[in-house]
FIRO-10737 format. One record per residue (C-alpha): x, y, z. Coordinates in steps of 0.05 Angstrom, whole numbers, padded with zeros to 5 digits, always signed. Example, Ala and Ser with C-alpha at 12.3 -4.5 7.8 and 13.67 -1.06 7.14 Angstrom:
2
+00246-00090+00156
+00273-00021+00143
END
This chain:
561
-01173+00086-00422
-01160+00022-00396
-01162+00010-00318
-01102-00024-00286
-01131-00081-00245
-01063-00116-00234
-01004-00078-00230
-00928-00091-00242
-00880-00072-00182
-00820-00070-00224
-00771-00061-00169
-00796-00137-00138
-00802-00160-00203
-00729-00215-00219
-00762-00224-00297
-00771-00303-00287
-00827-00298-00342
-00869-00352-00299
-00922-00308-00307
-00916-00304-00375
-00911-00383-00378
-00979-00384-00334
-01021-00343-00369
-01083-00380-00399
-01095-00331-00455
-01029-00305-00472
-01050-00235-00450
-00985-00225-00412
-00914-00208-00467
-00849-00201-00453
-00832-00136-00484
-00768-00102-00468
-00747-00147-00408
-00805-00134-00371
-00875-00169-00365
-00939-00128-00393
-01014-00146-00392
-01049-00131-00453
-01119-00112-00426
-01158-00129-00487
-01140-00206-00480
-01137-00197-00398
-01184-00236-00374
-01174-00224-00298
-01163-00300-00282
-01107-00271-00227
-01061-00327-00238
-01010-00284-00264
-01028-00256-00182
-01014-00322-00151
-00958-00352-00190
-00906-00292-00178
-00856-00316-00133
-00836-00247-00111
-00909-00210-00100
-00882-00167-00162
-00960-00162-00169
-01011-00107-00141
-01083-00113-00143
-01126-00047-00139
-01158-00034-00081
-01230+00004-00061
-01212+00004+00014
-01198+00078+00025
-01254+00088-00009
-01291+00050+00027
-01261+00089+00093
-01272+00142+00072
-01351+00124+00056
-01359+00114+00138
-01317+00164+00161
-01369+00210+00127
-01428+00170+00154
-01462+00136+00101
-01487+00071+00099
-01439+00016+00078
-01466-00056+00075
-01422-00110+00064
-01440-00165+00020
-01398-00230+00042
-01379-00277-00003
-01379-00360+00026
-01310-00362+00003
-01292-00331+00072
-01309-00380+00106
-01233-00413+00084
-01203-00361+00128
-01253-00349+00190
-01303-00392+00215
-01348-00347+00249
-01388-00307+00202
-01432-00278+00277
-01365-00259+00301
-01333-00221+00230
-01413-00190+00239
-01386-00159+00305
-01328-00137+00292
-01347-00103+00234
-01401-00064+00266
-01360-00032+00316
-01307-00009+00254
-01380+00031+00228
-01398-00020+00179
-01478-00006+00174
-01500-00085+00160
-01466-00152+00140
-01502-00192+00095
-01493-00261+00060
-01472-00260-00014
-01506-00332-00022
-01565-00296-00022
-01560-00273-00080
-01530-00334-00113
-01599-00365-00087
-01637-00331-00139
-01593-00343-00188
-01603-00415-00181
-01677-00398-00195
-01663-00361-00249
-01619-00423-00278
-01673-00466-00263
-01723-00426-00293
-01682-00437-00354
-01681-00507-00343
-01740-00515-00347
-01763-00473-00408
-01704-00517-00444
-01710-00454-00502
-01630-00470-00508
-01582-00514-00531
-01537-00509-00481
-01529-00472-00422
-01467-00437-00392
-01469-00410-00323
-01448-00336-00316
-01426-00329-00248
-01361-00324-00258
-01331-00260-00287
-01274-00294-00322
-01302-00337-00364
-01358-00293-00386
-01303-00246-00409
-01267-00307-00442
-01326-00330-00479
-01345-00259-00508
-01270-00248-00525
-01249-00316-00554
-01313-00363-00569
-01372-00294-00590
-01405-00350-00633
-01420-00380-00568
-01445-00326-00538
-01515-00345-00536
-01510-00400-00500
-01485-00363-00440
-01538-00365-00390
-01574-00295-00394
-01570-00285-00321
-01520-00236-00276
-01481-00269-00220
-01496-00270-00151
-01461-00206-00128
-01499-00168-00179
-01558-00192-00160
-01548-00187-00088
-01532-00117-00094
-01588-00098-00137
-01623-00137-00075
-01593-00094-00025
-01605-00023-00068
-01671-00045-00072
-01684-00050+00005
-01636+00011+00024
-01625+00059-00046
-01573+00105-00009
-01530+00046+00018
-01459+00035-00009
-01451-00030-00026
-01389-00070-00013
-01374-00143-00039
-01326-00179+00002
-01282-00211-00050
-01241-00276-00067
-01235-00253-00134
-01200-00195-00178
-01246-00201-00244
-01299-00174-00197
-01274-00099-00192
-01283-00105-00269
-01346-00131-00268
-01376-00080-00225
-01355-00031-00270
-01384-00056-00325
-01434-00014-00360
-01486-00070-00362
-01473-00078-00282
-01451-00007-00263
-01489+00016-00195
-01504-00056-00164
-01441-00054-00121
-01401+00007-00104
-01336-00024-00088
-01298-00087-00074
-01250-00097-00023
-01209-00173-00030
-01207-00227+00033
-01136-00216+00049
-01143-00133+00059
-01203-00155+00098
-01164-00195+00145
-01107-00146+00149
-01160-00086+00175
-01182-00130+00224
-01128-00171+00250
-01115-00141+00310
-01197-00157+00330
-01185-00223+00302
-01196-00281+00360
-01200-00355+00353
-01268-00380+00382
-01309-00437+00385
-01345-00446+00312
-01418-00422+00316
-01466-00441+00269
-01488-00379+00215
-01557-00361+00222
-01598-00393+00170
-01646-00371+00109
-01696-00399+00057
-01646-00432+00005
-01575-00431+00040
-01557-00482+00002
-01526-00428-00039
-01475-00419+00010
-01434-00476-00036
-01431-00437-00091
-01360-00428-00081
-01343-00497-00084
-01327-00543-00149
-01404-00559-00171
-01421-00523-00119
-01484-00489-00175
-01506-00556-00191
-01506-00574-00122
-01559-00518-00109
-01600-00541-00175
-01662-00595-00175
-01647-00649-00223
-01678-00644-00290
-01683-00698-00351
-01683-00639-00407
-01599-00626-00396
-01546-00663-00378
-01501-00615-00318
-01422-00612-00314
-01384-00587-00273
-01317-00548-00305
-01261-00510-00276
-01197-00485-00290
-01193-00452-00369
-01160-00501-00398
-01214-00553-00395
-01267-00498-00398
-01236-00489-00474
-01248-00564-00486
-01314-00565-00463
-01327-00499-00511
-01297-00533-00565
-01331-00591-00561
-01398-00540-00558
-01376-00509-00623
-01369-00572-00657
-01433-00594-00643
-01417-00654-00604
-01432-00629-00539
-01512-00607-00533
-01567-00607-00476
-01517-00596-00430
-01515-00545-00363
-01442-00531-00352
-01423-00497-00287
-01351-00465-00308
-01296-00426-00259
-01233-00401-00285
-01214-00419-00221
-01196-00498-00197
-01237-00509-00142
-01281-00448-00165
-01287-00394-00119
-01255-00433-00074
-01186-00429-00105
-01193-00352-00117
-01129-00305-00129
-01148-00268-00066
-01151-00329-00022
-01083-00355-00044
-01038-00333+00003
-01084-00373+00054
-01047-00445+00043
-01088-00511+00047
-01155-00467+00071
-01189-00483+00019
-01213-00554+00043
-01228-00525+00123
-01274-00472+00087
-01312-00527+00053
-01316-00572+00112
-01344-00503+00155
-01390-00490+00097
-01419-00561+00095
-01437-00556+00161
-01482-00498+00152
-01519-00529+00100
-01570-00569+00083
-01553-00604+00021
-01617-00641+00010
-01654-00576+00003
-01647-00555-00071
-01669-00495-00100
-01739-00496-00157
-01745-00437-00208
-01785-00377-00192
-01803-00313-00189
-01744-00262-00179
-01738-00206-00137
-01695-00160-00174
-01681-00149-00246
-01632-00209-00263
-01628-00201-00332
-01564-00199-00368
-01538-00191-00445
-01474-00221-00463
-01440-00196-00527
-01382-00216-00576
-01327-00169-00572
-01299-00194-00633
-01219-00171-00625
-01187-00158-00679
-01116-00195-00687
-01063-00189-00740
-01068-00245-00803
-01006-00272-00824
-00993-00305-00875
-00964-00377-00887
-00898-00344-00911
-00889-00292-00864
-00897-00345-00804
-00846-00398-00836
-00804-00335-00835
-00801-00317-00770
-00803-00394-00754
-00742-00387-00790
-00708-00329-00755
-00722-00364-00689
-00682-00414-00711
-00734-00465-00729
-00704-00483-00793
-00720-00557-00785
-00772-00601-00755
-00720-00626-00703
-00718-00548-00681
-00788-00542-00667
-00798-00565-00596
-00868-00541-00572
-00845-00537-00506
-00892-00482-00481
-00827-00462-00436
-00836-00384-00467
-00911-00390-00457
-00943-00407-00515
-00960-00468-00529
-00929-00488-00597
-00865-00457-00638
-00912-00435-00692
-00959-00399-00635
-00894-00360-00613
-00875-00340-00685
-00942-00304-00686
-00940-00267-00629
-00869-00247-00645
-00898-00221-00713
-00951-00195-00665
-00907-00154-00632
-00922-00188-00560
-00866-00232-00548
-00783-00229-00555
-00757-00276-00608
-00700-00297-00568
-00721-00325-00512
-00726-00403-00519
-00708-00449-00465
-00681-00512-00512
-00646-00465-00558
-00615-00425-00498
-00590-00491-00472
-00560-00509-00535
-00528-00460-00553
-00496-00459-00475
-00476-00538-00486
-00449-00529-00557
-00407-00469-00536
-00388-00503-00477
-00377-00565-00519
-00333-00520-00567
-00288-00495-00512
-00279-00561-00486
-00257-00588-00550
-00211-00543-00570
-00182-00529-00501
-00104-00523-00503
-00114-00570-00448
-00118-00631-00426
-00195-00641-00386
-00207-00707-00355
-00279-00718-00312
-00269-00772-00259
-00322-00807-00213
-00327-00821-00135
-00297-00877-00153
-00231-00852-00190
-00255-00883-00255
-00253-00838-00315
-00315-00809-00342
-00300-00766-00400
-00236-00739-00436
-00226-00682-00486
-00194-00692-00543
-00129-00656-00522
-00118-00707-00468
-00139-00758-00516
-00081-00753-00560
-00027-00736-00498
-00039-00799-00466
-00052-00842-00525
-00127-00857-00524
-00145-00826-00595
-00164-00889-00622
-00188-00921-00550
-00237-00904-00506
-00210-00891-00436
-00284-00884-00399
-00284-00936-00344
-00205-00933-00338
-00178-00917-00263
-00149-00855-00261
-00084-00878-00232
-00084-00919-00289
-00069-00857-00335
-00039-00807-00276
-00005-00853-00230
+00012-00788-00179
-00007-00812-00104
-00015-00741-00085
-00063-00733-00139
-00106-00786-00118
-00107-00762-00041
-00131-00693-00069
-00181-00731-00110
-00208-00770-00055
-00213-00710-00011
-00227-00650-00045
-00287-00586-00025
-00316-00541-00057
-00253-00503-00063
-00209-00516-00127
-00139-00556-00112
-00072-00549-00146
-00019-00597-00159
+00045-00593-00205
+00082-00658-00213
+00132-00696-00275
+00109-00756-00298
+00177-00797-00327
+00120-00847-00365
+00101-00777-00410
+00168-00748-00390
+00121-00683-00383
+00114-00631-00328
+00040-00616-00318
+00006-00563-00275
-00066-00601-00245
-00127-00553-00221
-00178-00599-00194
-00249-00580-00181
-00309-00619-00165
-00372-00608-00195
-00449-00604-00150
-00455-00678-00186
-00400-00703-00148
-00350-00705-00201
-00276-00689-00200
-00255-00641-00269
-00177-00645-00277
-00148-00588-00319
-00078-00611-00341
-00034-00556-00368
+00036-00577-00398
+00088-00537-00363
+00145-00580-00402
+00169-00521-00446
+00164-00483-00401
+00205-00519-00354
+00252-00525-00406
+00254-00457-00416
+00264-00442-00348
+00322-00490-00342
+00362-00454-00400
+00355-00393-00373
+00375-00415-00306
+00445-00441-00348
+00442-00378-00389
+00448-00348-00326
+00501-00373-00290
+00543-00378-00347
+00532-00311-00355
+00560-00293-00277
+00622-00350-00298
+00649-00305-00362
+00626-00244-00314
+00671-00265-00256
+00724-00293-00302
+00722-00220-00332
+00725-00187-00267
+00785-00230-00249
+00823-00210-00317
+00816-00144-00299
+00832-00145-00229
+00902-00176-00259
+00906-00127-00302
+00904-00070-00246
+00952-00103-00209
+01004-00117-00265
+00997-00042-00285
+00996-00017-00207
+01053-00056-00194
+01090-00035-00267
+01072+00051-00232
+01110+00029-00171
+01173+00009-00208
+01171+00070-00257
+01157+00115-00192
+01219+00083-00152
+01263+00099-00219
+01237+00168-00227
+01251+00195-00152
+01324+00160-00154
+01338+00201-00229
+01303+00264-00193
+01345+00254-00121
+01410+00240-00173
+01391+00311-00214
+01382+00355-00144
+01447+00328-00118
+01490+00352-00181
+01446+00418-00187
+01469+00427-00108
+01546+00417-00122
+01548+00468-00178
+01515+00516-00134
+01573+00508-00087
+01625+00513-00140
END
C-alpha cells in the first residue's frame, strides 16, 4: 500500500490546477475536478507543497510519535539539519530549549554529511566511474531510478548524510530514537526505505519544530556553534554547498545542479555521452536544501541562513577521503515503470478530439501542465488528465462566442474611448448609421450620437450602468442607451430601437381615446334617448289619469241616478 506523504485537504482546495502546472514529473492529474498524486511517478520534490495558494496541502507528520517516545522515557536524539539555521540563529540556544521539552541530545546533521564527503572523495579518487552523481538528495535519487535506470550506475554508491548520521548515532547509543530535523518531505520516504529502514526513527519538518517551541522562542545575540573536525559540512545545504566540502581533483570535472529541470539536461546530456568525468552535485531543490518545501513558508530566510552558516565555517578546510565510521554503502536500482504505448494513430486521435485538428491548434503552452499538446494527448489516453481543459482553446471558444453574440446582437453596440472617439462597432450599428462600407473607428462619438446628455453620462460614468432614452430627428429613431464602462476604461453603448415601439404606443394611445370619443358619444345617444322616452311616459301618464278622472266622474253620476 502506498503511504500518503502529501495529502489533499479538499475543503481548502479552489481547483486552480497550479499544482498540476508545477509538477516536474507530471505525477499530479486532474481527474474528476480534483488534483491526485500518482505515487509511482511522485517523486517527493514538495513543490506541489509550496506552490498551493490555499495550503490545500498536508504533509505527514512523526511528531506525536515522537511525544509520545519521551513521554514514555526513552531516549530521543535529534539530528539537526544546517538548513535551520534560515530560521534560528542559535543552534546552543534550540540545544536548551530542547532539553528542558525531554529531548535526550541534539546533535549536528553535518556530521554526517562530513563523511559523506569522504566517501565522495574516496570515489574521487579511485576514478572506477564515469561519472559521478551525488545521492544526498532523496528526490533525485528517486527521479533517476524512476525515469533515467540506465543511469543508475553512475549514482554515487553512497547514502546521504542523515542516514549516515543516524547509523552514527545507533552506533554510539543502539536504544536511542533517532529524530532528523527536516527541511525536506522526500525524507520521511527515505527513511522508510527498505535499504535505509532503522537509521532514523522519525522525521519531524522545521516549521512543526518552530511551532512546538514558539512560545520558548527568544531573540538573542548570535553565538557561535561549537565546532568539530570537518564542519565545513555545515554548507551542505547550500547551492554547491558538496563541492564546497570536496578537495579539488584533476580526474573529474564538478557541477553544481539544482532545480529538476536542469538536473534532466545535465542527465541527458550523461546519456548521450557528451557529458563524462564529471562530479555533479544535484538538488531537486533551487538553492538545495536551502530552498526546501518545509522552509518555505519562512520568506527571504534563505540568504540570513547562509550568511549565519558562513560564519561558522571555515571554508578553506576541505574534507580528504577516508576511512568511514559506519556502513555507508548504498545500492541504487532501476524501477523500470511500466507506462502505456500508444500508438501513432491513437495519439493523432485524441490530438484530434482535443481539438488539435491543425498545426495552428497545437499551442504547447504547458498552461494544463504538460509540456507539449502531444504530451497531454498521452496522458489523456493515459487516463491522468481531463481532455477539456486547455487555456487557449477555453479562451477561444469564450471570444468567438462572445464574438458571435456581438455580431448578431439585435442591437446596436458601440465601444468608445476616454476620449469619446469610437473604438469598435457591431455590425448592427454599422448598417443603422450608415458605416457598412466605412470605417467609423477614430470618429467622435457626437459625431454619430450628437445627444449632450449622452456625452455628460459618457464623461462621467462609475462602475454602475447608466440609462438614457432620447429621438434622434437625423435617424428619425427613438433609441433606449445602457452605458457601461469596462475595467479598461472603456464606455460600451447598447442602443436598442424603441421606434416601433413608440409607434406602437402612439396608436394605441389614439386607439384609445377614440375609443372613449364613440364611447361618450354613445353614452350621450342614449342619455337622449331616456329623456325623449321619459319625457314621451309623462305625456301618456298626464292623458291616462285625465281619461281615468273623466271615467270615475260618469261611473259616480249613474250611481246617483
Amino acid at each position: 500500500m502506498n503511504r500518503q506523504y502529501i495529502r489533499l485537504v479538499p475543503s481548502s482546495c479552489h481547483n486552480c490546477m497550479k499544482c498540476v502546472r508545477e509538477c516536474p514529473t507530471n505525477a499530479l492529474s486532474y481527474i474528476q475536478n480534483k488534483p491526485v498524486i500518482d505515487p509511482v511517478e511522485c517523486v517527493l520534490c514538495g513543490k506541489c507543497f509550496v506552490v498551493c495558494p490555499q495550503e490545500a496541502k498536508s504533509i505527514m507528520t512523526h511528531l506525536k510519535d515522537v511525544f509520545r517516545w519521551i513521554d514514555k522515557g526513552e531516549k530521543v536524539i535529534l539530528s539537526v539539519a544546517p538548513s535551520f539555521a534560515s530560521v534560528w540563529p542559535n543552534l546552543k540556544s534550540l540545544e536548551s530549549i530542547l532539553l528542558e521539552r525531554g529531548f535526550y541530545r541534539i546533535d549536528e546533521t553535518a556530521k554526517g554529511a562530513r563523511e559523506v564527503s569522504k566517501a565522495f572523495m574516496n570515489l574521487i579518487e579511485a576514478k572506477e566511474m564515469t561519472n559521478i552523481i551525488s545521492t544526498c538528495c532523496p528526490s533525485v535519487n528517486a527521479l533517476i531510478e524512476k525515469e533515467y535506470p540506465d543511469l543508475v550506475k553512475y549514482m554515487a554508491p553512497v547514502v546521504s548524510p542523515i542516514i549516515a548520521h543516524g547509523r552514527m548515532i545507533k552506533k554510539e547509543n543502539p536504544d536511542a530514537k533517532v529524530v532528523f530535523l527536516s527541511p525536506c518531505i522526500a525524507k520521511f520516504k527515505e527513511i522508510e526505505d527498505e535499504r535505509f529502514v532503522g537509521s532514523i526513527d522519525a522525521c519531524i519538518g522545521i516549521e512543526e519544530l518552530v511551532k512546538y517551541i514558539k512560545a520558548d522562542l527568544k531573540q538573542s545575540e548570535e553565538e557561535r556553534w561549537n565546532d568539530f573536525e570537518g564542519s565545513i559540512a555545515r554548507i551542505y545545504p547550500t547551492a554547491g554547498g558538496v563541492l564546497d566540502t570536496l578537495m579539488p581533483s584533476d580526474k573529474y570535472t564538478y557541477y553544481a545542479i539544482d532545480g529538476i529541470k536542469r538536473i534532466r539536461s545535465a542527465l541527458e546530456s550523461i546519456r548521450s555521452g557528451e557529458l563524462t568525468d564529471a562530479f555533479l552535485e544535484v538538488n531537486a531543490c533551487r538553492g538545495a536544501c536551502m530552498g526546501g518545501p518545509l522552509l518555505s513558508h519562512f520568506t527571504h530566510n534563505e540568504w540570513v541562513g547562509q550568511s549565519r552558516i558562513r560564519k561558522n565555517i571555515q571554508l578553506n578546510d576541505k574534507i580528504s577521503g577516508g576511512e568511514l565510521p559506519v556502513d555507508m554503502h548504498a545500492e541504487w536500482r532501476g524501477e523500470n515503470i511500466a507506462h502505456p504505448k500508444h500508438t501513432e494513430e491513437e495519439i493523432k486521435k485524441q490530438l484530434v478530439a482535443m481539438g488539435k485538428t491543425s498545426r495552428m491548434k497545437i499551442h504547447d503552452c504547458g498552461a494544463c501542465g504538460y509540456d507539449t499538446c502531444r504530451l497531454k494527448a498521452i496522458a489523456v489516453l493515459d487516463g491522468k488528465a481531463d481532455p477539456r481543459i486547455c487555456l487557449p482553446e477555453a479562451l477561444e471558444r469564450a471570444q468567438s462566442l462572445s464574438n458571435v453574440i456581438i455580431d448578431n446582437s439585435p442591437n446596436g453596440i458601440i465601444v468608445v474611448d476616454e476620449d469619446m472617439l469610437i473604438r469598435d462597432m457591431n455590425p448592427h450599428a454599422r448598417k443603422e448609421f450608415g458605416f457598412e462600407m466605412d470605417n467609423p473607428t477614430g470618429l467622435p462619438i457626437q459625431g454619430v450620437l450628437p445627444e449632450p446628455q449622452l456625452t455628460e453620462i459618457l464623461a462621467t460614468i462609475g462602475r454602475k450602468a447608466q440609462y438614457l432614452t432620447c429621438y434622434y430627428d437625423i435617424y428619425g429613431k427613438l433609441f433606449q442607451h445602457a452605458i457601461v464602462k469596462t475595467p479598461e476604461n472603456l464606455r460600451v453603448i447598447i442602443l436598442m430601437d424603441r421606434t416601433e415601439e413608440a409607434k406602437n404606443q402612439k396608436a394605441l394611445a389614439d386607439l384609445r381615446e377614440k375609443t372613449m370619443d364613440v364611447t361618450q358619444q354613445v353614452i350621450n345617444e342614449q342619455m337622449r334617448t331616456v329623456q325623449e322616452i321619459a319625457s314621451l311616459l309623462g305625456e301618456t301618464t298626464a292623458k291616462s289619469k285625465i281619461a281615468m278622472l273623466k271615467l270615475q266622474s260618469v261611473m259616480h253620476g249613474a250611481s246617483n241616478e
